[in-house]
MOPAC internal coordinates of N, CA, C and O (Angstrom, degrees):
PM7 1SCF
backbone

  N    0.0000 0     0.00 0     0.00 0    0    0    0
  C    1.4549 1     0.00 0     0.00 0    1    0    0
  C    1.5222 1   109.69 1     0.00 0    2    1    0
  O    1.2310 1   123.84 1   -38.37 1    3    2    1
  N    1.3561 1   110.24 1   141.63 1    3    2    1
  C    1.5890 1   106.05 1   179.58 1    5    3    2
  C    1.8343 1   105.17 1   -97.75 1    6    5    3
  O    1.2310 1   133.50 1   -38.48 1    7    6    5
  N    1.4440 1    91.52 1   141.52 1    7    6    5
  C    1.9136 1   102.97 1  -163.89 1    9    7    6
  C    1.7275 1    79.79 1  -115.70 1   10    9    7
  O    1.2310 1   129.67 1   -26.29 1   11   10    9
  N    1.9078 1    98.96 1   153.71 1   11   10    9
  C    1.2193 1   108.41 1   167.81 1   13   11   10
  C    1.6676 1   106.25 1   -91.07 1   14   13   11
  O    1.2310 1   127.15 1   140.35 1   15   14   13
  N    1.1159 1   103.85 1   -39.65 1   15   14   13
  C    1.3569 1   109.28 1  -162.11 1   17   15   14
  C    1.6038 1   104.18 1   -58.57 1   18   17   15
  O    1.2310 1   121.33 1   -59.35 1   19   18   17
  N    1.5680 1   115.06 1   120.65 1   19   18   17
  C    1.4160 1   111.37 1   175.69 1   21   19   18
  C    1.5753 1   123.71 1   -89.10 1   22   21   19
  O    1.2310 1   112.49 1  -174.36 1   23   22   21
  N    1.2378 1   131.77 1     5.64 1   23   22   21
  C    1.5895 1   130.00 1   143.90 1   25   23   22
  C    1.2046 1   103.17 1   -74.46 1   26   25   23
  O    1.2310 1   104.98 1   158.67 1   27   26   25
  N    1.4859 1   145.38 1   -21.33 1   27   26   25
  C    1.2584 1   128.63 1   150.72 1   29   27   26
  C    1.2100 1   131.58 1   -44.32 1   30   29   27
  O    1.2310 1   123.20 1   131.25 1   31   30   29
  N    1.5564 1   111.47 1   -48.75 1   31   30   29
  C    1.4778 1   131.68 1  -168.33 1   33   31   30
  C    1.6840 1    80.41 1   -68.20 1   34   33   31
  O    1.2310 1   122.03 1   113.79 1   35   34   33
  N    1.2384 1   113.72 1   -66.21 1   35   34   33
  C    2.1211 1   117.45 1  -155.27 1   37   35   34
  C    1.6720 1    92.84 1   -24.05 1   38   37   35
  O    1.2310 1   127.71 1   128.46 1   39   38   37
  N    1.3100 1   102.76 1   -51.54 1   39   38   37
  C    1.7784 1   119.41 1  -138.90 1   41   39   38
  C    1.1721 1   102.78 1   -79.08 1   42   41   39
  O    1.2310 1   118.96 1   161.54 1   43   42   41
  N    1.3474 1   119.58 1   -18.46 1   43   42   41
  C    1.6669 1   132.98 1   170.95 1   45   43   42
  C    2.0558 1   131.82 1   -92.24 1   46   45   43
  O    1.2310 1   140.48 1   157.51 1   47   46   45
  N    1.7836 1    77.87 1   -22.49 1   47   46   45
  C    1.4506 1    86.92 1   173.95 1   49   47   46
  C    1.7828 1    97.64 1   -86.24 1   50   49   47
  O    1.2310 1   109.72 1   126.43 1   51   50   49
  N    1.0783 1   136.88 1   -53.57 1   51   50   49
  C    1.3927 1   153.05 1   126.77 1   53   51   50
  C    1.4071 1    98.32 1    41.88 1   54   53   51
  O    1.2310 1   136.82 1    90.65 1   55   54   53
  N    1.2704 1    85.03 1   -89.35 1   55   54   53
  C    1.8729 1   117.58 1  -173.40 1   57   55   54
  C    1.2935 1   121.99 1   -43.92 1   58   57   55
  O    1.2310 1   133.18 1   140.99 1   59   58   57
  N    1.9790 1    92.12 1   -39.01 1   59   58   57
  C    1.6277 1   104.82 1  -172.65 1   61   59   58
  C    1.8772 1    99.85 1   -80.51 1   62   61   59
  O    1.2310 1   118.62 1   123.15 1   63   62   61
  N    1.2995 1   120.24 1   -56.85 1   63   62   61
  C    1.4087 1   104.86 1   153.98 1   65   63   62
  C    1.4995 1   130.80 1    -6.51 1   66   65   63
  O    1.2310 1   127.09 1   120.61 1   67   66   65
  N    1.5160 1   103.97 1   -59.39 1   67   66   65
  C    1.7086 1    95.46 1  -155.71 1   69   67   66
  C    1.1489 1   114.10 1   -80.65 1   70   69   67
  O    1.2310 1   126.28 1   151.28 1   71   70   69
  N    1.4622 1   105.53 1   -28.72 1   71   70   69
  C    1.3498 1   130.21 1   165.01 1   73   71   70
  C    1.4101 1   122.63 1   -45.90 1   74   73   71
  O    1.2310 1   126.66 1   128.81 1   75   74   73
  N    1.4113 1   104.80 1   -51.19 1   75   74   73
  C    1.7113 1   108.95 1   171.25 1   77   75   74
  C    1.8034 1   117.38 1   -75.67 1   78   77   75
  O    1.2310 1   122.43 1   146.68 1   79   78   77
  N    1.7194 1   112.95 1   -33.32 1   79   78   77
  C    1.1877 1   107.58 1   140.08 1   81   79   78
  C    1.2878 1   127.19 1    -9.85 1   82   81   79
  O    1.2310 1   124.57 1    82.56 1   83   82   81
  N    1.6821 1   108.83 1   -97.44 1   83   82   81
  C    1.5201 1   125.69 1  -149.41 1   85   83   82
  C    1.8763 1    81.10 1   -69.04 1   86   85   83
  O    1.2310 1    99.45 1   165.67 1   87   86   85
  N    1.3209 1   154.66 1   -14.33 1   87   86   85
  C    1.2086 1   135.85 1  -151.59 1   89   87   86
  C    1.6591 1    80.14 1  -106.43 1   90   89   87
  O    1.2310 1   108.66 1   127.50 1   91   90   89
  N    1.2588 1   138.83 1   -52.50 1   91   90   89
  C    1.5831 1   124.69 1   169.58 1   93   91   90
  C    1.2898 1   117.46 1   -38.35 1   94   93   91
  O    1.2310 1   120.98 1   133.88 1   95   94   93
  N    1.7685 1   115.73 1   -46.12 1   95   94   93
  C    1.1425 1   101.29 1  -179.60 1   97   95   94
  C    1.6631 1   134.25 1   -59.73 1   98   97   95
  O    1.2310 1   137.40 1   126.70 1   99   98   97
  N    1.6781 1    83.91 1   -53.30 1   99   98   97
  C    1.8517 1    90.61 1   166.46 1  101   99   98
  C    1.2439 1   127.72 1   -46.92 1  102  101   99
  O    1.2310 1   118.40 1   155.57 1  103  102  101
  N    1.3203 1   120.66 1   -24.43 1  103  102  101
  C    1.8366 1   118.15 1  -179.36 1  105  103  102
  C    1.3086 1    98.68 1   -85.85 1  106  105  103
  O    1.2310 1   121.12 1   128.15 1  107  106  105
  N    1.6887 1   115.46 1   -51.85 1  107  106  105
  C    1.7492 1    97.92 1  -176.43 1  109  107  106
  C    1.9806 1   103.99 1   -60.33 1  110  109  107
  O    1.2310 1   120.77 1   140.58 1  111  110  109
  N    0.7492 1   116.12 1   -39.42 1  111  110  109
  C    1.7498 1   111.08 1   169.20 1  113  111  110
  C    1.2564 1   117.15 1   -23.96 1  114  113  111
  O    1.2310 1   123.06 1   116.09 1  115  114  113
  N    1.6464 1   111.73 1   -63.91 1  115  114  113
  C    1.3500 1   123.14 1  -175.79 1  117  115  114
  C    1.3887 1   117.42 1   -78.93 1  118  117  115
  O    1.2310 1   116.78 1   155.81 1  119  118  117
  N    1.4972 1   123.73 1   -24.19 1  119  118  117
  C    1.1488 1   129.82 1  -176.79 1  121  119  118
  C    1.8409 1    93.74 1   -73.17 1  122  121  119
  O    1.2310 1   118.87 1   127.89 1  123  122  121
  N    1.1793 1   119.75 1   -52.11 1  123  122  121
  C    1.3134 1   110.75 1  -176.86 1  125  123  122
  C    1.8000 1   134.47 1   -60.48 1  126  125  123
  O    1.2310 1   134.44 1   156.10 1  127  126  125
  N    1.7423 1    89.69 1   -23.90 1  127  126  125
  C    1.4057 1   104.39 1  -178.83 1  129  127  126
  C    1.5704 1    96.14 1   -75.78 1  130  129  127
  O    1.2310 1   120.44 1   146.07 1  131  130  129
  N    1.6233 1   116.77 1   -33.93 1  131  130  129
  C    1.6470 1    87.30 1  -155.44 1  133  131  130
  C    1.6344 1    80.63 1   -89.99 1  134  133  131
  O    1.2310 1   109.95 1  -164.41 1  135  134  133
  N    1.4389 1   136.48 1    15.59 1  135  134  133
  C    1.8850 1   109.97 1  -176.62 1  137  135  134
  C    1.3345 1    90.79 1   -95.73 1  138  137  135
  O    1.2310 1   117.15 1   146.62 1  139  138  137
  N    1.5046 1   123.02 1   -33.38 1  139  138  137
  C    1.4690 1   100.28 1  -169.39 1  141  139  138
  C    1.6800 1   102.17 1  -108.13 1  142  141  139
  O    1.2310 1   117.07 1  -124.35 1  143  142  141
  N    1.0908 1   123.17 1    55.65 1  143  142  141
  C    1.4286 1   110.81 1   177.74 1  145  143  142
  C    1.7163 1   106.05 1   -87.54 1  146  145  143
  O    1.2310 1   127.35 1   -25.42 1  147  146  145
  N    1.5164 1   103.46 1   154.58 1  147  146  145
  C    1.5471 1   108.81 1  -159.20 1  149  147  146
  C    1.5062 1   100.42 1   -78.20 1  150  149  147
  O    1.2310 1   112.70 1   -30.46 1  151  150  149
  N    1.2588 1   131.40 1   149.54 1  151  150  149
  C    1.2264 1   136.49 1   143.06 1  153  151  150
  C    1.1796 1   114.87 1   -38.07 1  154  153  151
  O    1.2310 1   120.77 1   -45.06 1  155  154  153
  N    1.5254 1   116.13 1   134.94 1  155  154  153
  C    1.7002 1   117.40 1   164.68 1  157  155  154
  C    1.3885 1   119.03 1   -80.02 1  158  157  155
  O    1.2310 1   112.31 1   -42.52 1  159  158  157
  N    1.5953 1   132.11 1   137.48 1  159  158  157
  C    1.4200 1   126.83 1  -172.67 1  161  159  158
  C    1.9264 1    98.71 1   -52.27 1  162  161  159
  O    1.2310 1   126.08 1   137.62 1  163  162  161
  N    1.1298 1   105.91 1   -42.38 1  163  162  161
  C    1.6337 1   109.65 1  -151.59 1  165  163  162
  C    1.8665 1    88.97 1   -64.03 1  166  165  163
  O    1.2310 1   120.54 1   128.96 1  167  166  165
  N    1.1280 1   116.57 1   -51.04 1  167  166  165
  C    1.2763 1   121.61 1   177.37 1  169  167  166
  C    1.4903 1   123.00 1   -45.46 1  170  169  167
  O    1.2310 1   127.73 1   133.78 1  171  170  169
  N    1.3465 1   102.73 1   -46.22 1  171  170  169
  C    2.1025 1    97.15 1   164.90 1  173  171  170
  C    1.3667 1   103.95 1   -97.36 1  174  173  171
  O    1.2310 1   110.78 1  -165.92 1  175  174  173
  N    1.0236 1   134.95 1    14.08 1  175  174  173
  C    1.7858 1   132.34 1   136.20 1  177  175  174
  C    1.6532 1   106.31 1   -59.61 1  178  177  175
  O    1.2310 1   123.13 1   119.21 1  179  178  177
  N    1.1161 1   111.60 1   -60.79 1  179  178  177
  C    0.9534 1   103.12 1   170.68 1  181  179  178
  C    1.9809 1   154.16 1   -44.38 1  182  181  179
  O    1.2310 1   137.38 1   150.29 1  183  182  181
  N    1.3644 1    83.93 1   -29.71 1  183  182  181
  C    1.3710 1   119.82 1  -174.98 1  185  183  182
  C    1.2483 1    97.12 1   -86.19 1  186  185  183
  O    1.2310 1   109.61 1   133.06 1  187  186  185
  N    1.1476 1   137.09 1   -46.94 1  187  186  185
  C    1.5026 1   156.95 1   171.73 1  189  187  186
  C    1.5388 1    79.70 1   -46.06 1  190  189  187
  O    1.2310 1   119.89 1    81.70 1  191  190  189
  N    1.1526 1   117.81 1   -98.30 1  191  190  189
  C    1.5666 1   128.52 1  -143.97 1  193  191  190
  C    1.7308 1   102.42 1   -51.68 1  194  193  191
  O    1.2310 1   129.93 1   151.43 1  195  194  193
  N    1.3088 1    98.46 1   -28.57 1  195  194  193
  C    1.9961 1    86.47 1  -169.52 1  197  195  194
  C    2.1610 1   104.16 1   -88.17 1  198  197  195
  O    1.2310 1   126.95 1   158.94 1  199  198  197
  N    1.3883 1   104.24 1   -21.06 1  199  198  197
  C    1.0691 1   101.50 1  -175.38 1  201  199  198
  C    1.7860 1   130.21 1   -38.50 1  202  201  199
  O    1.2310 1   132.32 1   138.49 1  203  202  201
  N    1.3502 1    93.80 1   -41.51 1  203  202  201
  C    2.2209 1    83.83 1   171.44 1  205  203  202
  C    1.4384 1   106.38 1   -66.87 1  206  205  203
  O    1.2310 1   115.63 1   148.45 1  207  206  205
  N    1.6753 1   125.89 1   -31.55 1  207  206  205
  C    1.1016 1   122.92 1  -150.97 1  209  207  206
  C    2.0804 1   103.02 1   -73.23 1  210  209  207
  O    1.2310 1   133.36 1   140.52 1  211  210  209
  N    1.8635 1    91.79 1   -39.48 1  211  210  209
  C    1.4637 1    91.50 1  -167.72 1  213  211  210
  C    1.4234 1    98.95 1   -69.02 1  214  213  211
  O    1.2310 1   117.28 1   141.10 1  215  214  213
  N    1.8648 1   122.78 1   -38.90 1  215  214  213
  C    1.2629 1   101.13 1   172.11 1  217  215  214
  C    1.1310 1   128.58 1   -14.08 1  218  217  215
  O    1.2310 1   131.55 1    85.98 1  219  218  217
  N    1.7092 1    95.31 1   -94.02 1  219  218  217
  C    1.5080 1   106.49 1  -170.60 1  221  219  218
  C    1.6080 1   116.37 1   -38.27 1  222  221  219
  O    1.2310 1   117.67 1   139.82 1  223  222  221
  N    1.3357 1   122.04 1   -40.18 1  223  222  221
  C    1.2768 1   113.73 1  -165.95 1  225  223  222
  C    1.5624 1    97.01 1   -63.13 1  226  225  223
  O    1.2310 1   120.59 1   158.96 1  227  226  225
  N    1.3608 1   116.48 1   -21.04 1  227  226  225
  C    1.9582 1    99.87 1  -168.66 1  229  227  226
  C    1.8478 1    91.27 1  -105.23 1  230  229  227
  O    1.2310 1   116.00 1  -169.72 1  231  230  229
  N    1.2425 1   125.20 1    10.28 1  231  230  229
  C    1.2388 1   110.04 1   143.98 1  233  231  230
  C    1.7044 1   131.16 1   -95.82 1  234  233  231
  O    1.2310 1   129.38 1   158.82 1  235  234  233
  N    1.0854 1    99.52 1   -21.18 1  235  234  233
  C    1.4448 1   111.11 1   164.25 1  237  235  234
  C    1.8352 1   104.71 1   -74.32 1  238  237  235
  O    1.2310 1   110.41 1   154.53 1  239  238  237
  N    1.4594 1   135.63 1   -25.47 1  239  238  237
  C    1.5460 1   127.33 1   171.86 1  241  239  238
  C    1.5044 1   112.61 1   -69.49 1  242  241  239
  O    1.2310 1   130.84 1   146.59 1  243  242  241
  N    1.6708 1    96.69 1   -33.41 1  243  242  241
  C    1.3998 1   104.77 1  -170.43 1  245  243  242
  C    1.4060 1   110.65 1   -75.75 1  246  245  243
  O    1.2310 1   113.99 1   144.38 1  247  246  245
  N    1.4586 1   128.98 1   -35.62 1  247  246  245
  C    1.7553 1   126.77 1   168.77 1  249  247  246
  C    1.4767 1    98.78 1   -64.35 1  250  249  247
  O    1.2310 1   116.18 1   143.15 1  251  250  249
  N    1.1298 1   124.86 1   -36.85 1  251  250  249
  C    1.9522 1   113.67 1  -154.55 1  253  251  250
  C    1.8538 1    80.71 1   -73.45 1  254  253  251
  O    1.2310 1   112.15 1   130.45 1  255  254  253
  N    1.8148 1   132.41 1   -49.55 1  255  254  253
  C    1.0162 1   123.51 1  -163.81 1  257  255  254
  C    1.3587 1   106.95 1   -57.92 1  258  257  255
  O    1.2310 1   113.85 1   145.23 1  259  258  257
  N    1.5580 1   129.25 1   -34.77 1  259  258  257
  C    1.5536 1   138.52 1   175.12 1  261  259  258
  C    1.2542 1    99.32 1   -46.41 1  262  261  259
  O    1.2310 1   123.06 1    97.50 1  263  262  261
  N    1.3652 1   111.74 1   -82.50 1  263  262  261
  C    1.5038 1   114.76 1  -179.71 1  265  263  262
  C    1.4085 1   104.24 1   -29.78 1  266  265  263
  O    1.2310 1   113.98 1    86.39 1  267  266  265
  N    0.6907 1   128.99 1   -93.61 1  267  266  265
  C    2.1043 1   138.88 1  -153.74 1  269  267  266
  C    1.3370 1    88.41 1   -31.62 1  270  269  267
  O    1.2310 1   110.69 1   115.18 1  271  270  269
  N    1.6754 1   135.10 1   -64.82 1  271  270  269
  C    1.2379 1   139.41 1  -158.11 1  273  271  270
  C    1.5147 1    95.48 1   -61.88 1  274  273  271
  O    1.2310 1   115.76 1   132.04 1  275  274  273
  N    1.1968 1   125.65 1   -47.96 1  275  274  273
  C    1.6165 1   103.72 1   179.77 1  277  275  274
  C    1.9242 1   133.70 1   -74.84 1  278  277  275
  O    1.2310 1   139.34 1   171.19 1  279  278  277
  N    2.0091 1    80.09 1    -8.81 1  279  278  277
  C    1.8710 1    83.82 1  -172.83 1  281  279  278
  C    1.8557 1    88.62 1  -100.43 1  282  281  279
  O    1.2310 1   121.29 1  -165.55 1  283  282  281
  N    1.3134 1   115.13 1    14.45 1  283  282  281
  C    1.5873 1   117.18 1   174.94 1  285  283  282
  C    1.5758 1   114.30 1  -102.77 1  286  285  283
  O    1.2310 1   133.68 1   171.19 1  287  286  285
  N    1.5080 1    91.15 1    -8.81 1  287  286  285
  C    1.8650 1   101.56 1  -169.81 1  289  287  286
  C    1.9764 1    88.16 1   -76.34 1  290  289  287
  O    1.2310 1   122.29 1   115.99 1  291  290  289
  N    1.6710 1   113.22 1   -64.01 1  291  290  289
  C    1.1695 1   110.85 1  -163.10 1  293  291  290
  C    1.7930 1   109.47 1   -72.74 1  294  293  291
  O    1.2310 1   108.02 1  -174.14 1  295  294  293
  N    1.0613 1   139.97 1     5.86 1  295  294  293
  C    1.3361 1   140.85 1   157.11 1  297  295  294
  C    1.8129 1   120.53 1   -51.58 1  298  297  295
  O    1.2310 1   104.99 1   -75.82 1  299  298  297
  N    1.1483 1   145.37 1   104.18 1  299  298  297
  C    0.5996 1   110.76 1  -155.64 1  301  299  298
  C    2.1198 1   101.27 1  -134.57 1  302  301  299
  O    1.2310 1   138.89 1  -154.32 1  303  302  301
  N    1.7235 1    80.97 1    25.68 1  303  302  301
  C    1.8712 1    88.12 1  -172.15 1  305  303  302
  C    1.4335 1   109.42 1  -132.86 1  306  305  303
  O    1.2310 1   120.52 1   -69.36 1  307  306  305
  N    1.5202 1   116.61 1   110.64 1  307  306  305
  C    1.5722 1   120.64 1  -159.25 1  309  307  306
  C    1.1577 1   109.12 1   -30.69 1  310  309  307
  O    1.2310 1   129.86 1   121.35 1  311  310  309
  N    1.3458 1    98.60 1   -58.65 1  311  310  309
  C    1.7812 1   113.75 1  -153.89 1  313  311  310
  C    1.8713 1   107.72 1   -59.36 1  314  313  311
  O    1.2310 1   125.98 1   163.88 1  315  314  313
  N    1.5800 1   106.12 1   -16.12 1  315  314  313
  C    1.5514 1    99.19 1   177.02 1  317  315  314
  C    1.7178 1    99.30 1   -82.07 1  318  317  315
  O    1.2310 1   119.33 1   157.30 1  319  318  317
  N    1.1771 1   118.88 1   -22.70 1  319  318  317
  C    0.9635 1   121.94 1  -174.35 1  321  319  318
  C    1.7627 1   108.81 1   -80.38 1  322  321  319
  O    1.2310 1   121.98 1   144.65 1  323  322  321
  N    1.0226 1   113.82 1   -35.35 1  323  322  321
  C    1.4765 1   104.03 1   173.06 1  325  323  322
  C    1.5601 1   105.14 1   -90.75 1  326  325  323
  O    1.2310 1   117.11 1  -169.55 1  327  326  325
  N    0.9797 1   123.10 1    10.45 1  327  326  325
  C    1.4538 1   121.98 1   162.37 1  329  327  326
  C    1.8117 1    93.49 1   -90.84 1  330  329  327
  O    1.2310 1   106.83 1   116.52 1  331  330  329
  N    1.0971 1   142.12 1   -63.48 1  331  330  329
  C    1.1145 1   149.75 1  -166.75 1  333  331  330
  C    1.9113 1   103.03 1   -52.73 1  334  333  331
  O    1.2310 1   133.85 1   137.16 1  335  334  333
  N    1.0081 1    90.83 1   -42.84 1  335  334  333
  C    2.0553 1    97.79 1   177.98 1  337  335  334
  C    1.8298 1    94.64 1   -70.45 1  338  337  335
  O    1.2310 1   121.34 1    99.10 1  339  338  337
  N    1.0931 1   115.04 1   -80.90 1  339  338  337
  C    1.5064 1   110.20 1   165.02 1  341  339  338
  C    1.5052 1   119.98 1    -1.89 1  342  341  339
  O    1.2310 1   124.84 1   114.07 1  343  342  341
  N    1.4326 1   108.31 1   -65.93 1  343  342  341
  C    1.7068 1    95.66 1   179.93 1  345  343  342
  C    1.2419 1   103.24 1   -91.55 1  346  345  343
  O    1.2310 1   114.23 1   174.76 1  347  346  345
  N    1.3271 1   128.54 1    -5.24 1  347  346  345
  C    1.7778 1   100.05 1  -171.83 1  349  347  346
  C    1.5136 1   102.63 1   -70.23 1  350  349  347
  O    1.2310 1   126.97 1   -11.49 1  351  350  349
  N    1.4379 1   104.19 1   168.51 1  351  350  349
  C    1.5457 1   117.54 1  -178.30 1  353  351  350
  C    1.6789 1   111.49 1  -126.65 1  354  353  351
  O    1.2310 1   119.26 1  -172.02 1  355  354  353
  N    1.5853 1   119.02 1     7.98 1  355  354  353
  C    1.1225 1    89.25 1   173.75 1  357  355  354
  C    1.4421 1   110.56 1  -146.74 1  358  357  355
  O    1.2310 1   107.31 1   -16.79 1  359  358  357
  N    1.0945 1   141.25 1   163.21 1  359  358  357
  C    1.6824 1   138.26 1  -135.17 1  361  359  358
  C    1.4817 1    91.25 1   -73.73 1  362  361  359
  O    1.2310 1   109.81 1   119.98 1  363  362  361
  N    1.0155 1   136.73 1   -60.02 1  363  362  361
  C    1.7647 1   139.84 1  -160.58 1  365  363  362
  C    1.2707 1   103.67 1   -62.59 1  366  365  363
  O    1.2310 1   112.62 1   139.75 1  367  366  365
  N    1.3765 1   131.54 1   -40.25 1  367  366  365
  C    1.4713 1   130.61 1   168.72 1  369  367  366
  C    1.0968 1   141.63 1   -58.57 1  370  369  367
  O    1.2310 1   128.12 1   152.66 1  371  370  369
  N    1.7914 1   101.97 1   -27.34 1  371  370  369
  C    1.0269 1   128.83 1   169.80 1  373  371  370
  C    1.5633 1   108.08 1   -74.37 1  374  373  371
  O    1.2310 1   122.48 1   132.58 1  375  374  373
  N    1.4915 1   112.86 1   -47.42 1  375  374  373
  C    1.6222 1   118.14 1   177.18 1  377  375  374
  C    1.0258 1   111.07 1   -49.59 1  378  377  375
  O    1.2310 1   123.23 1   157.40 1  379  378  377
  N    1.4959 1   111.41 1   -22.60 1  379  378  377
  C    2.2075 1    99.31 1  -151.76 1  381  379  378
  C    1.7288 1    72.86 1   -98.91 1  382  381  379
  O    1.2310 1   110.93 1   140.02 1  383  382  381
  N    0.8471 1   134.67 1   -39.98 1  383  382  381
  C    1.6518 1   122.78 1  -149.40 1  385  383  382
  C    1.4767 1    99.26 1   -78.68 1  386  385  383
  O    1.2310 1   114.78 1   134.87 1  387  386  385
  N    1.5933 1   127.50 1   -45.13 1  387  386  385
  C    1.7533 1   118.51 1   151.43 1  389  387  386
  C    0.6179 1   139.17 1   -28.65 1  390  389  387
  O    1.2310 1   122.36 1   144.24 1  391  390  389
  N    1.7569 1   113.08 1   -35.76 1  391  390  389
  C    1.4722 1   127.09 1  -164.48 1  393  391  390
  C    1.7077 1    93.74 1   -87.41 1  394  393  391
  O    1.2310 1   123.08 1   145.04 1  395  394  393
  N    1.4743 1   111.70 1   -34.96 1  395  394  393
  C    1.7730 1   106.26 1   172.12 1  397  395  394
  C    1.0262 1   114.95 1   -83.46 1  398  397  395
  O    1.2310 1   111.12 1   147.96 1  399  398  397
  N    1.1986 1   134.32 1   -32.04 1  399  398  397
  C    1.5751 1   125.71 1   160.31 1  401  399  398
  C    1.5121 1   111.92 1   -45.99 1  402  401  399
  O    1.2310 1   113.17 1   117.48 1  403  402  401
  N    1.1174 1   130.50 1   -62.52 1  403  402  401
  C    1.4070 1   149.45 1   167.92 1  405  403  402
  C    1.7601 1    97.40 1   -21.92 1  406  405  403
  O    1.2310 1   119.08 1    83.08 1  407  406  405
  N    1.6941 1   119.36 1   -96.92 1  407  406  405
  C    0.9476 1   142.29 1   143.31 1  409  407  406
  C    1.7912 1   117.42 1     9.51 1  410  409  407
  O    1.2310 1   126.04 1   134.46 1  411  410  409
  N    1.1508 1   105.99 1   -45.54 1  411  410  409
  C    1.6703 1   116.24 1  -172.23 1  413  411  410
  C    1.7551 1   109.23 1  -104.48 1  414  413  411
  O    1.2310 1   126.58 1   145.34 1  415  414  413
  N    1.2067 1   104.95 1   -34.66 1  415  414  413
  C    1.6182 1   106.18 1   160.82 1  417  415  414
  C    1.5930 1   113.43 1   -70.72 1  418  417  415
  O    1.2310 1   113.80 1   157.82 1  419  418  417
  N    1.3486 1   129.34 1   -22.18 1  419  418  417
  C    1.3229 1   124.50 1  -161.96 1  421  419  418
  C    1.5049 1    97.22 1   -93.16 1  422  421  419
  O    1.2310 1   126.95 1   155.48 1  423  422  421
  N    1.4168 1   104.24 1   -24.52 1  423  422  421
  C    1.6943 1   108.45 1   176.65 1  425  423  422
  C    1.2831 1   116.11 1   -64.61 1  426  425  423
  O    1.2310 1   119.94 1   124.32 1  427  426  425
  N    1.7661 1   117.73 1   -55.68 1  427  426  425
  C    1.2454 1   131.31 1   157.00 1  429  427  426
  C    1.5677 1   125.07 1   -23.89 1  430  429  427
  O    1.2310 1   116.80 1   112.99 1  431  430  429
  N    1.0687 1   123.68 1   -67.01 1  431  430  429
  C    1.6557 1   145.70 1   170.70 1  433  431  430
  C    1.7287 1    83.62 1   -51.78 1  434  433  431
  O    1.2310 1   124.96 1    84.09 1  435  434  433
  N    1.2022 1   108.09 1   -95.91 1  435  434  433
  C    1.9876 1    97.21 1  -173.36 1  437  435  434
  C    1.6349 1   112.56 1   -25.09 1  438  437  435
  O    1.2310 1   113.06 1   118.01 1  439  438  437
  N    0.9794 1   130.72 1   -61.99 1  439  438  437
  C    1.5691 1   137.89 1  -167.77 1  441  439  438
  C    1.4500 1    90.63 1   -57.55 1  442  441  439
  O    1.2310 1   111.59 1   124.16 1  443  442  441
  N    1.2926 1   133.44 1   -55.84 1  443  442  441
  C    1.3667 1   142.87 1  -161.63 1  445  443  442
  C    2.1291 1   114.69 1   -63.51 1  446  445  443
  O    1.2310 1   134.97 1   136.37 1  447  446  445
  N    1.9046 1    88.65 1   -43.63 1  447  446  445
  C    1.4770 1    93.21 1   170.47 1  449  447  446
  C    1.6931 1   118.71 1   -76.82 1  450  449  447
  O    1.2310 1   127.16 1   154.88 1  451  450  449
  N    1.2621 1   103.83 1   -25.12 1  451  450  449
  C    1.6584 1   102.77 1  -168.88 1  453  451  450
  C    1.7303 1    95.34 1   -79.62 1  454  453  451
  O    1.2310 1   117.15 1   151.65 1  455  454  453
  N    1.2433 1   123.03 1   -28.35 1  455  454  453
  C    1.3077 1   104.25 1  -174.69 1  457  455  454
  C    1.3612 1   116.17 1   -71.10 1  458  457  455
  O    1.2310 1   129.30 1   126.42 1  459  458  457
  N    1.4822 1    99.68 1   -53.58 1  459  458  457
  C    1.5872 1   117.09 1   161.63 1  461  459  458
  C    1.5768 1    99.86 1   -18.94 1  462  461  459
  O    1.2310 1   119.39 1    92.56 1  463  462  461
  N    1.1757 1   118.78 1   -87.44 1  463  462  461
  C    1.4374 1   138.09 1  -171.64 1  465  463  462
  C    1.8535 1   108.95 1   -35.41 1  466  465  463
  O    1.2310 1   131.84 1   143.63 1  467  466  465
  N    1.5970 1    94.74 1   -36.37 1  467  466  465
  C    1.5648 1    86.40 1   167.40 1  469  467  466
  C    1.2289 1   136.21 1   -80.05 1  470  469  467
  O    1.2310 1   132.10 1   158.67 1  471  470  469
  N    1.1477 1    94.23 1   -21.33 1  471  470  469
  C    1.6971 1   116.53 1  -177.52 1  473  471  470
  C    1.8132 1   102.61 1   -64.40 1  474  473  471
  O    1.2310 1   129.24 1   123.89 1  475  474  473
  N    1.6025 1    99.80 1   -56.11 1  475  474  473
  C    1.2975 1   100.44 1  -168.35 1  477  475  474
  C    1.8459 1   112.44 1   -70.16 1  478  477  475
  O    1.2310 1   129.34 1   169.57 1  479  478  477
  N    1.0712 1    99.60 1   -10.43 1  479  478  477
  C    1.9001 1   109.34 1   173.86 1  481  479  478
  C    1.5891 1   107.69 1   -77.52 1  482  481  479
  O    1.2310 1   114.66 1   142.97 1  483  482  481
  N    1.3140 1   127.72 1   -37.03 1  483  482  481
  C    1.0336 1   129.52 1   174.77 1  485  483  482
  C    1.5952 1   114.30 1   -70.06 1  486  485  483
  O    1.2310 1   120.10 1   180.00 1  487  486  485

């Protein structure tokens, strides 16, 4: 409702302030509880106990990624390569195989300008 009286209005804009106040406060509240909330002991027990296991598993990702990068060196035809991105399933495989797609088009374009370039020398 619109009031004439303007110590009315003060006492209402006021209100709406404190209100938005205490509602800043409560979110930075919660924002702080969930950034610093404590670790549970059982939880880095945990971490403890799986740690050789996740190792190995990211040393065993890291040879399969070796491998791919060397059976990606002798590839040398996009489209097997975007067949190869196609089935992979997991983000790094996908990176390295862009990065040879990438890599194999930039070769193309070079091969493409130097001939160009010969043509036009002749």
């Amino acid at each position: 409702e619109a009031t004439l009286d303007l110590a009315e209005r003060r006492r209402i804009r006021s209100a709406i302030r404190e209100l938005q106040r205490q509602e800043l406060e409560r979110d930075e509240e919660t924002l702080a509880s969930k950034r610093f909330r404590p670790e549970g002991s059982s939880h880095r027990q945990d971490d403890k106990e799986n740690w050789p296991q996740s190792r190995r598993l990211e040393e065993e990702q890291q040879a399969a990624l070796a491998a791919l990068s060397e059976q990606l060196e002798a590839i040398t035809s996009v489209e097997e390569l975007t067949k190869l991105l196609r089935a992979a399933g997991e983000y790094e495989e996908r990176k390295l195989i862009r990065a040879a797609i990438r890599k194999l088009r930039a070769e193309e374009i070079e091969a493409a300008t130097l001939a160009g370039n010969v043509q036009s020398s002749r």
